[in-house]
Steps between C-alpha positions, in 0.01 A plus 500: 500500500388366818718414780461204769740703705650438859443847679830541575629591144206660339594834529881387304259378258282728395816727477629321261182445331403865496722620156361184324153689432378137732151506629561325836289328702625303821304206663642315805294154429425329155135506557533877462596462113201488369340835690746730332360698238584415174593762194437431110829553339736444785749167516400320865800349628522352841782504712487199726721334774675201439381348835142613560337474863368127559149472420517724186769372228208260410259761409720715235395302214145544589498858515712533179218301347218744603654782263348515167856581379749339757806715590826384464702493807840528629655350848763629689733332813792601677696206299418384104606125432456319196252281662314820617482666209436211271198425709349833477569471113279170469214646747461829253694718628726718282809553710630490903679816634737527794420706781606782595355598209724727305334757224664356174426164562142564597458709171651264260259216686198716517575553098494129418207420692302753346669436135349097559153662489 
């Protein structure tokens, strides 16, 4: 999994991340993606923001695009709305999660994403 975190909440996070047998990675700016070491036989999922930094929404489907596999990825806002999540549905992405994260519903989304591989 790799994380487009805020560093304000990485450490609640990886905490819940850490009995999930999760390799994480955290990157602060999409053009990071694509310098994080990738594993054969691990699910990549990305966990992004629902309102990335102006400048760098634009680029996401370019980086996906570099991967010889793509990962699937997952975004996450303090609020979910139909609109929202419908719209992250039709750009690829497999589901939208509120934040504060809570364990549970982080597991059962990380599960999803990695059962669409």
């Amino acid at each position: 999994m790799i994380a487009l975190e805020d560093l304000a909440i990485q450490e609640d996070l990886a905490a819940l991340l850490s009995p999930l047998d999760v390799h994480l990675h955290l990157v602060h700016k999409l053009v990071e993606l694509p310098r994080v070491p990738r594993a054969e036989g691990l699910h990549d999922v990305i966990l992004l923001p629902a309102e990335c930094p102006d400048g760098e929404a634009w680029i996401i489907n370019g980086i996906l695009s570099q991967y010889k596999r793509p990962p699937v990825f997952l975004v996450y806002a303090r609020h979910v709305d139909y609109a929202r999540w419908s719209g992250v549905l039709d750009a690829g992405g497999t589901d939208m999660i509120t934040q504060p994260f809570r364990a549970g519903e982080l597991k059962a989304a990380l599960q999803r994403a990695a059962e669409r591989r």
